[in-house]
C-alpha positions in Angstrom: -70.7 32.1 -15.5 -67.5 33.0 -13.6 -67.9 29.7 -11.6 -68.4 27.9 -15.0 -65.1 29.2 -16.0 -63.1 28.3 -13.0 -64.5 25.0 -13.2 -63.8 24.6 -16.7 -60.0 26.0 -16.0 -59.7 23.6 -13.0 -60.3 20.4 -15.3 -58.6 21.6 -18.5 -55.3 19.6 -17.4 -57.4 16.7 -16.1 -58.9 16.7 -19.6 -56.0 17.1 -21.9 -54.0 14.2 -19.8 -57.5 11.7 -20.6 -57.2 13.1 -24.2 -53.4 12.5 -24.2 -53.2 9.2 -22.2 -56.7 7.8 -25.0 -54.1 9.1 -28.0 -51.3 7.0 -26.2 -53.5 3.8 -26.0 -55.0 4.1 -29.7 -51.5 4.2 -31.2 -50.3 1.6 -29.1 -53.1 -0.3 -30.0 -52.5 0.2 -33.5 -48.7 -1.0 -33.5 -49.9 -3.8 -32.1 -52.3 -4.4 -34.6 -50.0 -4.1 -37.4 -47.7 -6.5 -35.3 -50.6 -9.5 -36.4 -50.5 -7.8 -39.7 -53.9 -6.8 -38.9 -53.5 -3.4 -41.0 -57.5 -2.4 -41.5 -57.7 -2.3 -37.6 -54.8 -0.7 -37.5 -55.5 1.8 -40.1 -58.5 2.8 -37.9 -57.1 3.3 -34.8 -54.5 5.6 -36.6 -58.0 7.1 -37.9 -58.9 7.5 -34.2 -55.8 9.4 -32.9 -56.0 11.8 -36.1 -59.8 12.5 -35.1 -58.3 13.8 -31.5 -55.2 15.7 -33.3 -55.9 16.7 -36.8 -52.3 18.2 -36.9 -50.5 14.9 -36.2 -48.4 14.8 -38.8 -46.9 10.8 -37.5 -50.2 10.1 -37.5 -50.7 10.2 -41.3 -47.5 9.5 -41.7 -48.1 5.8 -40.6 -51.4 5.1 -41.4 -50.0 6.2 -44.8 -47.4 3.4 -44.2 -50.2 1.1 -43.4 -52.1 1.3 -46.1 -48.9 1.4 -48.8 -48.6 -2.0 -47.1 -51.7 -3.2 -48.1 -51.6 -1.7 -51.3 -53.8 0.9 -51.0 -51.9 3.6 -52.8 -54.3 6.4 -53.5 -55.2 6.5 -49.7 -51.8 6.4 -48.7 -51.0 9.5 -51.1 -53.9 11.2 -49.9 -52.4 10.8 -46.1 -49.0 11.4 -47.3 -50.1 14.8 -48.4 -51.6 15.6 -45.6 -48.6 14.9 -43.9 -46.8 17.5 -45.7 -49.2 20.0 -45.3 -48.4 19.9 -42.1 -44.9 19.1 -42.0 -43.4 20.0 -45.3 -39.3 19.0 -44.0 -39.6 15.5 -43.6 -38.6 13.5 -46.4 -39.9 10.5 -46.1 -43.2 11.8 -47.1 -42.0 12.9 -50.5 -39.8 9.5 -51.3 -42.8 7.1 -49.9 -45.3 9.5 -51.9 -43.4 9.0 -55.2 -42.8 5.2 -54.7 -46.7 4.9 -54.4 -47.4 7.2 -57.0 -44.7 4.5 -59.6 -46.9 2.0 -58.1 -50.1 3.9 -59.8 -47.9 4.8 -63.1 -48.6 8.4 -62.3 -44.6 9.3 -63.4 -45.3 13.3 -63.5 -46.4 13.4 -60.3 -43.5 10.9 -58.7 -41.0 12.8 -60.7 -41.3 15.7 -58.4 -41.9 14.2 -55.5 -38.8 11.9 -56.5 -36.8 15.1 -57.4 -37.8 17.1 -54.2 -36.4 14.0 -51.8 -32.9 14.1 -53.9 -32.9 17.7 -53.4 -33.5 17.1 -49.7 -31.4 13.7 -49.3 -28.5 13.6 -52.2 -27.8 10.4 -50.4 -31.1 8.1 -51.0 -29.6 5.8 -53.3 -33.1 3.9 -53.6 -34.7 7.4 -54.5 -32.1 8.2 -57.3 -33.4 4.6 -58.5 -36.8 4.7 -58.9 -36.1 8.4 -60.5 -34.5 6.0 -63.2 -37.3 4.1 -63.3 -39.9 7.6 -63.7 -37.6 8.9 -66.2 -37.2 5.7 -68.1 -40.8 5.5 -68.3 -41.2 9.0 -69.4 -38.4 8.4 -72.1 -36.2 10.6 -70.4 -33.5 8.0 -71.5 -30.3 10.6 -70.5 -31.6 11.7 -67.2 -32.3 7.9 -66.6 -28.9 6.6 -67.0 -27.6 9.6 -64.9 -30.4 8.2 -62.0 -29.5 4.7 -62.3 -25.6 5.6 -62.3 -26.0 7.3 -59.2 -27.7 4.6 -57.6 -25.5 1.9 -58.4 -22.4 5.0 -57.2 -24.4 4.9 -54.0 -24.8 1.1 -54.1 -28.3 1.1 -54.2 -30.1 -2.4 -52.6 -31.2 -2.4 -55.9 -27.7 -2.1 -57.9 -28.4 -5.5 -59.9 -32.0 -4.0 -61.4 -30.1 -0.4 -62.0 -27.6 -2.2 -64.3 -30.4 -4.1 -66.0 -32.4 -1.5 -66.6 -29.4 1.1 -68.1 -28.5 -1.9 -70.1 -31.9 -2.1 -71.7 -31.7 1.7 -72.3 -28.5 1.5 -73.5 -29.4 -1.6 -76.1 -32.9 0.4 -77.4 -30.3 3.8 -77.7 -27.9 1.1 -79.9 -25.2 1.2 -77.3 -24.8 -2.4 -77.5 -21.4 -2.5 -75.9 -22.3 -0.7 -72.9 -25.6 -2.4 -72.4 -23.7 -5.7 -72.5 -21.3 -4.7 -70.1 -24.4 -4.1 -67.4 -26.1 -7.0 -68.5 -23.1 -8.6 -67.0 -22.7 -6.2 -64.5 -26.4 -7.4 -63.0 -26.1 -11.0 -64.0 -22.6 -10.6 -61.3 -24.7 -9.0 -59.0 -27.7 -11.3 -59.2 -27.4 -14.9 -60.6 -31.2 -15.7 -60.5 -32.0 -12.5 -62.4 -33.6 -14.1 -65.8 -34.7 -11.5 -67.8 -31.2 -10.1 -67.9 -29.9 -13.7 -69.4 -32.9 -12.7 -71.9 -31.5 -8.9 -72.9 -28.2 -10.2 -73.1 -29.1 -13.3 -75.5 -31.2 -10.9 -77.9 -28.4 -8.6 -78.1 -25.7 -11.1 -78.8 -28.0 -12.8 -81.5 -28.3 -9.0 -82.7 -24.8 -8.9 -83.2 -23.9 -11.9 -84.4 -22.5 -13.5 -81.3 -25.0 -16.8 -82.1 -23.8 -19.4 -79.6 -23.2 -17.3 -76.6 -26.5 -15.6 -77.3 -28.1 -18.9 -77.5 -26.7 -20.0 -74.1 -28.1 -17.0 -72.5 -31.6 -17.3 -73.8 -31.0 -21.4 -72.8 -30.2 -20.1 -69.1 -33.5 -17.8 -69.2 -35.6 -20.5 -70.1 -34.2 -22.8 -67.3 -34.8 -19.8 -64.8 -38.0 -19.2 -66.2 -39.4 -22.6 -65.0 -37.7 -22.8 -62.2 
């Protein structure tokens, strides 16, 4: 038994480097997998080097990734979790987690996973966004515009959709003067954007702004078979 041991001791090292050097390979291959956008391959070698270290917390963290790629949302909650069980101070986990969890309409649950990466990261313009979008959808029409005006303070990549979407919130809240002043806010910011052409030529009609309105649902159309 005592020569078992010293054996055992003596290759230890030479095991953990094989262990460590097949982890290595398996991620490598796996980045190179998603390189050919070959994500199910990917997503199992990602498997494999979570089978060797079930406290890899990158690990889930990218084959998470991978499969909010392909669309697979549940799963990739599923691994963010896991993720934060492991790692609970990283904040990607929490602002991916959320996005995917809008993606499945489940707002309650993206609300504090959206709230907890604010909390973490003030600075996430994008994550102040798509709290506008959870609290919009919730009805939480106040919080909302505070989300979205953050965003667009932070100059969120999505600034254009921010303005469109307070607009709208402003119009069914019958602050027709502000909402028209983001409809052409986001119209500024994106051309192309037709719905907002749309928003904006209801809410002139509504007020009695005929021709202009009508020019803006004529410009909607035109986008709209574009």
């Amino acid at each position: 038994m005592k020569r078992i041991f010293i054996l055992f001791f003596i290759l230890s090292p030479i095991v953990n480097c094989f262990s460590q050097t097949l982890k290595d390979e398996y991620y490598a291959c796996a980045i190179e997998e998603i390189d050919k956008q070959n994500f199910t391959v990917a997503i199992e070698y990602f498997t494999r080097v979570i089978e060797m270290n079930p406290k890899d917390s990158t690990a889930y963290f990218d084959r998470a990734l991978t499969k909010y790629g392909i669309k697979d949302f549940k799963g990739a909650i599923e691994d963010f979790n896991q993720s934060i069980i492991i790692d609970s101070t990283e904040v990607d986990n929490y602002f991916l987690k959320g996005l995917a969890e809008v993606e499945l309409k489940k707002y309650k649950n993206a609300l504090f996973d959206l709230n907890k990466t604010v909390q973490m990261e003030d600075e996430n313009a994008d994550a102040h966004f798509y709290l506008g979008v959870t609290n919009d959808n919730l009805t939480n029409y106040k919080k909302a515009i505070t989300n979205y005006s953050r965003a667009i303070e932070l100059r969120s990549s999505h600034s254009a959709e921010a303005y469109d979407k307070r607009g709208f919130i402003k119009f069914k809240t019958a602050d027709y003067q502000g909402a028209i002043d983001d409809y052409n806010k986001a119209i500024e910011l994106n051309p192309l954007n037709r719905d907002c052409y749309l928003h904006r030529g209801e809410l002139k009609l509504k007020l009695g702004q005929k021709d202009s309105g009508r020019l803006d649902l004529k410009k909607y159309k035109e986008l709209s078979n574009k």
